[in-house]
C-alpha positions in Angstrom: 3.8 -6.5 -9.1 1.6 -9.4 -8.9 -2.0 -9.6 -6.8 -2.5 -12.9 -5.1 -5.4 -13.8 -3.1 -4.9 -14.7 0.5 -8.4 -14.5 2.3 -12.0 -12.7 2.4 -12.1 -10.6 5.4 -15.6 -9.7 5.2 -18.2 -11.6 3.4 -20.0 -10.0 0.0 -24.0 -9.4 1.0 -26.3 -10.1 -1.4 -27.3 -6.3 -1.3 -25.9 -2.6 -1.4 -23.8 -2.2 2.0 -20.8 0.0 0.6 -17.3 -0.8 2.6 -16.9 3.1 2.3 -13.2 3.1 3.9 -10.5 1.2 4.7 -6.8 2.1 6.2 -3.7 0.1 7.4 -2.0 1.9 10.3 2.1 2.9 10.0 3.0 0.4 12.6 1.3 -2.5 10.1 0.0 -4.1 12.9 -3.4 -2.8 12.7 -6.2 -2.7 9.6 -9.7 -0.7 10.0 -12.8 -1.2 7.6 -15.8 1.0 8.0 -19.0 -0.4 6.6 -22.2 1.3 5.8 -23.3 0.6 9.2 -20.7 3.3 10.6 -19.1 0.4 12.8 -15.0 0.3 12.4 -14.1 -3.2 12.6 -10.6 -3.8 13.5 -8.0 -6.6 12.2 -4.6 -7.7 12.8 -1.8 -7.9 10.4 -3.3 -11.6 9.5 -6.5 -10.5 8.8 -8.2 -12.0 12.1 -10.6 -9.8 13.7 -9.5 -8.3 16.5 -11.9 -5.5 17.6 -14.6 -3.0 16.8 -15.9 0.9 17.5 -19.6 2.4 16.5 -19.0 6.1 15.2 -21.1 8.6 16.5 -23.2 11.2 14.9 -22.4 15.3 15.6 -25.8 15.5 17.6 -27.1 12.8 19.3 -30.9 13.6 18.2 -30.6 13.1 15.1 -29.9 9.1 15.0 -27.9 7.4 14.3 -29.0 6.8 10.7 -28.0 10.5 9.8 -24.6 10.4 8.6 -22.3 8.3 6.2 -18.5 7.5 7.4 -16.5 8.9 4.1 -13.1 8.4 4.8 -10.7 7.7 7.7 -7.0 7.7 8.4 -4.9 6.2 11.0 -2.2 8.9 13.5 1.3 8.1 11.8 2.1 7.0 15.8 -0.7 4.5 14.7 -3.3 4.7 18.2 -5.7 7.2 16.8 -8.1 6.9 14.3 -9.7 10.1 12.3 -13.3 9.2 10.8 -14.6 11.9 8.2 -18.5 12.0 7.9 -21.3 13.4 5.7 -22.9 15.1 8.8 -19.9 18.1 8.7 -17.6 17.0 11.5 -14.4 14.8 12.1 -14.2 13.1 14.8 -10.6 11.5 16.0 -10.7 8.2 18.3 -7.8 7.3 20.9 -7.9 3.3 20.1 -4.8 2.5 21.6 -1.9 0.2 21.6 -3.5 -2.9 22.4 -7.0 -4.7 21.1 -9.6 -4.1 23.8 -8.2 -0.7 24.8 -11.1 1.9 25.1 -11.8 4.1 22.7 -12.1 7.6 23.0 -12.9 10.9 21.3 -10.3 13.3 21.5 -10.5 15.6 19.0 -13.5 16.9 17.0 -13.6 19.4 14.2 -16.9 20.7 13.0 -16.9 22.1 9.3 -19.4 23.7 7.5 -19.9 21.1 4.9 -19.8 17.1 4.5 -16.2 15.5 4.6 -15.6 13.6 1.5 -12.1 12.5 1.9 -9.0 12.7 4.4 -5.2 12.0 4.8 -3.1 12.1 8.4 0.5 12.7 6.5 1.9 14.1 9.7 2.2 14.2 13.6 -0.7 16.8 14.2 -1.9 17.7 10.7 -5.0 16.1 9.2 -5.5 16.8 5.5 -9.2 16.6 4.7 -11.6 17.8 1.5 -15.0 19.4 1.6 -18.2 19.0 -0.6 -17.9 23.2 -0.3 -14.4 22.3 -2.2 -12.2 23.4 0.4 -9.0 21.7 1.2 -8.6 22.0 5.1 -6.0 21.1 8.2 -6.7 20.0 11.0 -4.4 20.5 14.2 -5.0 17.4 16.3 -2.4 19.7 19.4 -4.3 23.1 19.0 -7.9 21.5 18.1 -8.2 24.4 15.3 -8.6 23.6 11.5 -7.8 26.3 8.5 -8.0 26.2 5.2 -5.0 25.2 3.1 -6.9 26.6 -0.2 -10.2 26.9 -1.3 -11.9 25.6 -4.8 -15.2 26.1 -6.2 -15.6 22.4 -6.7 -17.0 19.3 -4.5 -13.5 17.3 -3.4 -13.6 13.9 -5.2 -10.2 12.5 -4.1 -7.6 13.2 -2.4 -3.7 11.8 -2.6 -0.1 12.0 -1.0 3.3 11.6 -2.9 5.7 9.2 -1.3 6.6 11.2 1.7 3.5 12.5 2.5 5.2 16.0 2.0 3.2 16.8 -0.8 -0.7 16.4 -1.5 -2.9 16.7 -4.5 -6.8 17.0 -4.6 -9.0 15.7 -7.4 -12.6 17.6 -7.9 -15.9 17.1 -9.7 -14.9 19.5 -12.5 -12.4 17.2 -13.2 -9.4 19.7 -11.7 -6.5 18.3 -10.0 -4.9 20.7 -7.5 -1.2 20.0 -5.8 0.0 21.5 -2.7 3.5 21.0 -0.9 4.3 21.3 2.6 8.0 20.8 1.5 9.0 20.3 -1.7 12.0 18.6 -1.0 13.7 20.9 -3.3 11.7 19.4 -6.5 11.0 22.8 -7.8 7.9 21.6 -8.8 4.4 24.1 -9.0 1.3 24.5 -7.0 -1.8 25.2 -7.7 -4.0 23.8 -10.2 -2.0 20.7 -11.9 -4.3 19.9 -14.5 -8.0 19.2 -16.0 -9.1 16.0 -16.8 -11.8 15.2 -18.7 -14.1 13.2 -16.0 -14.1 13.9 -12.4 -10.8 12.4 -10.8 -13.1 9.9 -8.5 -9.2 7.4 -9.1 -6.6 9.2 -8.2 -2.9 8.1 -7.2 0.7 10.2 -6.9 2.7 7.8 -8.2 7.0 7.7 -8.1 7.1 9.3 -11.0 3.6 10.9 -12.4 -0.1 10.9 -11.4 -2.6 8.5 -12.5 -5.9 9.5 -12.7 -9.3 7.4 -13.7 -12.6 7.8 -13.9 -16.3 7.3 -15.4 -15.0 7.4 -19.2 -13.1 3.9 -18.7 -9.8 5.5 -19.2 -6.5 5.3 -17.2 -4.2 8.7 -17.4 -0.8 8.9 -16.2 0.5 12.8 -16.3 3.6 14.2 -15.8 5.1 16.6 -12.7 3.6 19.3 -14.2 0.2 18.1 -15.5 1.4 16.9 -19.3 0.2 13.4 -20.3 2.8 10.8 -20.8 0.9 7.7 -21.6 -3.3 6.8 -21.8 -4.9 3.4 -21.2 -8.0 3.7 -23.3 -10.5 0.4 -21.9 -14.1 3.0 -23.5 -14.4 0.1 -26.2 -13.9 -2.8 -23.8 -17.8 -3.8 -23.0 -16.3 -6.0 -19.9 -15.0 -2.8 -18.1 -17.0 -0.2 -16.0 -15.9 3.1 -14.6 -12.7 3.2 -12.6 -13.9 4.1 -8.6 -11.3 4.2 -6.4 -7.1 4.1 -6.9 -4.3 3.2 -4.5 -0.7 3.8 -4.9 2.3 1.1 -3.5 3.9 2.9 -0.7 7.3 3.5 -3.0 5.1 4.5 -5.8 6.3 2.2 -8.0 2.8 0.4 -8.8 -0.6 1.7 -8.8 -3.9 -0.2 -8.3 -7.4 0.6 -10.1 -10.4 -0.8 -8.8 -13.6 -0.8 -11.2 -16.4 -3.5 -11.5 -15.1 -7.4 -10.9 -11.6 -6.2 -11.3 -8.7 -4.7 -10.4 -6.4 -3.1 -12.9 -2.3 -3.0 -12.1 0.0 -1.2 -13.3 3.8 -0.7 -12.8 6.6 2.1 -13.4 9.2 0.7 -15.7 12.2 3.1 -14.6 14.9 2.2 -17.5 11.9 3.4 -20.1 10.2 5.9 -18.0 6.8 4.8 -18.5 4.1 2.9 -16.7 3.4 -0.7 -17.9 0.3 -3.0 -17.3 0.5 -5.9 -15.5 -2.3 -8.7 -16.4 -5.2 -7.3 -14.6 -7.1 -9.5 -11.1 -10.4 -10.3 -12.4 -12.8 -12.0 -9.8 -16.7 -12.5 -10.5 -19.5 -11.6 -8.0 -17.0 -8.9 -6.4 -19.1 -6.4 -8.0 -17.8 -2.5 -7.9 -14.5 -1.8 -5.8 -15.6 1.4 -3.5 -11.9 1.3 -1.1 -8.5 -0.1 -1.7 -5.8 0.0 1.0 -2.1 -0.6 0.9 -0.1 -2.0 3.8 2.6 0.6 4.6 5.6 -2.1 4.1 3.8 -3.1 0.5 2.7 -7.0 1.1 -0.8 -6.4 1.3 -3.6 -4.9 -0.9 -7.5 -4.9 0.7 -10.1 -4.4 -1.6 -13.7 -3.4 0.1 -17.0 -3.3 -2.3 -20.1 -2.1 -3.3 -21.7 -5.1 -1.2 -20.1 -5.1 2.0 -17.0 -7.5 1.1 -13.0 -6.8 2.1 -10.4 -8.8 0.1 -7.0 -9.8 1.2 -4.6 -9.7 -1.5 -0.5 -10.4 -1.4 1.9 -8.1 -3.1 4.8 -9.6 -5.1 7.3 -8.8 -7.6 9.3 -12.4 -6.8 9.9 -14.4 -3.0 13.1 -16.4 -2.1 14.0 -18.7 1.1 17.8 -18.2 2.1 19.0 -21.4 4.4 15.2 -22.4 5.2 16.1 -19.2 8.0 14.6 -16.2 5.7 12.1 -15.5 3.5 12.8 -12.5 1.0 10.1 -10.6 -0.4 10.5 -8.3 -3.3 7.2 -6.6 -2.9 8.5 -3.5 -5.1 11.5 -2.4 -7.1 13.0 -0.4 -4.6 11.4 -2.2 -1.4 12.4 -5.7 0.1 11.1 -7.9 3.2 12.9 -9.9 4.6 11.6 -12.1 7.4 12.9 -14.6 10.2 11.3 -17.6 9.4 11.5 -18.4 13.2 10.7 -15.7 14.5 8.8 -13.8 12.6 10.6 -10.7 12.9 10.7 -8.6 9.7 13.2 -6.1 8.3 11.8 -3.5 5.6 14.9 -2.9 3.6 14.3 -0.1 1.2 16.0 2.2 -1.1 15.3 5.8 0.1 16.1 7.7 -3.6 13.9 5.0 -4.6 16.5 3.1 -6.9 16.1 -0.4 -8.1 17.4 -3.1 -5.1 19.3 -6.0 -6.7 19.8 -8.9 -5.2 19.5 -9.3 -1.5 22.6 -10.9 0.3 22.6 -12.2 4.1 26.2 -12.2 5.3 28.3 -12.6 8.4 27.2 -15.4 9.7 23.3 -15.2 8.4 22.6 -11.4 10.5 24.2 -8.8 8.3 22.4 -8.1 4.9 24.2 -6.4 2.1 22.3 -5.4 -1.2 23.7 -3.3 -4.0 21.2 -0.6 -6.4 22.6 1.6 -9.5 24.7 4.7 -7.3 24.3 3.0 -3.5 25.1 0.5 -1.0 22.2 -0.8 1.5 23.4 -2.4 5.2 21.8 -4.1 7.2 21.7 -5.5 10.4 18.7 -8.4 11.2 19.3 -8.5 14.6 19.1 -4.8 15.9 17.0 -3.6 12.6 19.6 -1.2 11.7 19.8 0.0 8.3 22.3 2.1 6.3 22.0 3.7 2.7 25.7 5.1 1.6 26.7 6.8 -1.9 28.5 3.5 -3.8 29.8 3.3 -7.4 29.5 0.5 -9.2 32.3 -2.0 -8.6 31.1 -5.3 -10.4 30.7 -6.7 -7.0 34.1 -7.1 -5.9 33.5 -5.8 -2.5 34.8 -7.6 0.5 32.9 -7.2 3.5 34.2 -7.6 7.1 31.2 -8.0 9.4 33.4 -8.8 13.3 32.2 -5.4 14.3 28.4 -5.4 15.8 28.3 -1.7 14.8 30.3 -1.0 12.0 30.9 -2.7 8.7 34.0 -2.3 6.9 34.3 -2.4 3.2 37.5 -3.2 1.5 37.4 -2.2 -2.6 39.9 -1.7 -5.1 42.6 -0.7 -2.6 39.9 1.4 -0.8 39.0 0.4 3.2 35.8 2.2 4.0 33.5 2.1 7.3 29.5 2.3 7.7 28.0 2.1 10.9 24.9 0.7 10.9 21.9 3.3 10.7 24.1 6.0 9.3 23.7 7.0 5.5 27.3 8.8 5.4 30.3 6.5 4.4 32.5 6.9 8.2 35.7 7.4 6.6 37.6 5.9 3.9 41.5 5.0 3.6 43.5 3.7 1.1 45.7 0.3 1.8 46.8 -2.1 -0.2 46.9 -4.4 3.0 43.4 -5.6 4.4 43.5 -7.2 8.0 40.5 -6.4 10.0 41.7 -7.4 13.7 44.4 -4.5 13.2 42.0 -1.8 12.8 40.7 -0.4 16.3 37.3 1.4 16.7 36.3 3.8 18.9 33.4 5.2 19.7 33.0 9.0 21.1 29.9 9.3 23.2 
């Protein structure tokens, strides 16, 4: 994964004014940054600015200089915004679906102690953390909150695997706590993970293993169940400060650390099972990262800082043009964009087990796309934006596809016909023939 810089969103001040959050919203269309100011300024998927809301405090009498905004998190539908402040309450905003729209408050959920951190993982369930060290839900349909579980310690950070099924909570004791909602049928524990040996103020779920860093300029990745697998020791490098903030890629496959003038990337290496360092973005005058954000399709990276600046960063492991018609974007291992050049319409092709995506083949006369990974087949089709992920054993590429069917694409191998309809991960059905002539097969499809 390499960092590239695009733009500056926001322009560094020549004082302390902290971008304190930052989020990208599911749909990617839409990118918040909250200031010191407690004003959410609003930006497209170019980073133009696009619109802005002032936060309010939980009592109007007592200014609005009273509270800091500490964290926010856009609905997974992507028109509400939830803003977590220092003054005990959370406040969610309607922003809707186009710039302009009004904003309104339509939930609120007063605690009993300053919000330091949230997530929005699913339809109605914030996840937020307490200075009390609670971890707490909040149910945007019932407008009631509980507590999830309860710590003795000030919430420092707070993270989601992959799916967002799964949470884990760093505090200033330097405990990291996991929860599941679903485990997915992992197996793995909850409860308390692990200790570290600063307070977990970086913390990422990666693919594979959590990263955590922190004040003593080290970078720990540990394993499902809380072992260390590998340490990045930077205590002796006089360049490097404490580690403030972390971000993982949406597949998990890379993980940012943001500290003083630079940001720190690292990458999961999955034929050795280990994390590697990739050569680290160093930029003078950027001064301490306080947020990083990660666009939900994995091209873009935002840095915000300690003085009031927002970066715009591109995510690449490598790009190709196909025909001057597509531009293919490897922005992870297991995660590819490919894009319409004249349109602009994009296709997020990506592996759902997570394996490695080889290369990325448009077929069928430049709409189908067909890309191989170690135990499956991914389908595509560019014009509909349905995709398919079957169960496929390696073949050396000796597949023939067939693409006259608009819905189904059928697969001829080693004296093996099968059929995938597009947006199904389940092979159709499979036939052995000798004989391969698509215009005799009929289809028909049962409504």
């Amino acid at each position: 994964m390499q960092l590239k810089y695009i733009k500056t969103l926001l322009t560094s001040r020549e004082f302390a004014a902290k971008v304190t959050c930052m989020a990208w919203a599911p749909n990617n269309i839409k990118f918040a940054v909250c200031t010191v100011d407690r004003v959410v300024l609003l930006y497209d998927e170019h980073g133009e600015s696009r619109d802005k809301f002032s936060t309010k405090p939980v009592d109007a009498k007592y200014g609005k200089q009273s509270y800091v905004v500490n964290d926010m998190a856009f609905s997974p539908d992507s028109t509400k915004i939830a803003i977590g402040q220092s003054d005990n309450i959370i406040f969610v905003y309607r922003i809707g679906e186009d710039w302009g729209d009004k904003k309104v408050i339509c939930n609120k959920f007063i605690q009993t102690s300053a919000v330091t951190c949230l997530l929005w993982p699913a339809e109605n369930a914030i996840v937020y953390g307490l200075v009390e060290g609670k971890i707490r839900l909040a149910n945007t349909q019932t407008n009631k909150s509980s507590t999830i579980y309860a710590t003795e310690s000030w919430v420092v950070s707070l993270a989601s695997n992959v799916s967002g099924k799964g949470i884990i909570s760093g505090h200033a004791d330097g405990t990291v706590v996991r929860y599941f909602f679903d485990d997915e049928g992992s197996g793995e524990s909850q409860g308390k993970l692990l200790t570290h040996l600063c307070p977990p103020y970086a913390l990422a779920w990666g693919a594979n293993s959590i990263m955590v860093g922190g004040c003593d300029k080290k970078v720990v990745a540990y394993s499902r169940e809380g072992h260390i697998l590998q340490t990045f020791d930077y205590s002796r490098d006089r360049t490097e400060k404490e580690f403030t903030v972390a971000v993982a890629s949406p597949s998990g496959e890379s993980v940012v650390f943001g500290s003083f003038d630079r940001l720190r990337v690292f990458n999961w290496a999955p034929r050795r099972g280990m994390w590697d360092e990739a050569k680290p973005k160093e930029i003078s005058n950027l001064y301490t990262i306080t947020s990083l954000a990660w666009k939900k399709d994995g091209s873009r990276l935002c840095a915000g800082t300690l003085c009031g600046g927002v970066e715009l960063f591109d995510c690449c492991l490598r790009r190709t043009i196909y025909k001057n018609k597509y531009e293919v974007t490897y922005v992870g291992l297991s995660q590819v964009i490919v894009k319409n050049l004249s349109t602009g319409t994009r296709v997020v092709l990506k592996s759902y087990y997570g394996y490695e995506i080889e290369e990325v083949k448009i077929m069928g006369k430049d709409r189908y796309l067909m890309a191989h990974t170690s135990d499956t087949l991914l389908l595509g089709d560019l014009l509909t934006n349905k995709l398919s992920e079957v169960p496929w054993t390696g073949s050396g590429g000796n597949e023939k596809f067939f693409f006259e069917n608009e819905t189904v694409c059928m697969i001829f191998n080693a004296g093996e016909l099968s059929l995938v309809e597009y947006s199904s991960n389940e092979i159709l059905g499979s036939v052995r023939t000798e004989f391969m002539n698509p215009h005799l097969i009929r289809l028909r499809h049962k409504h």
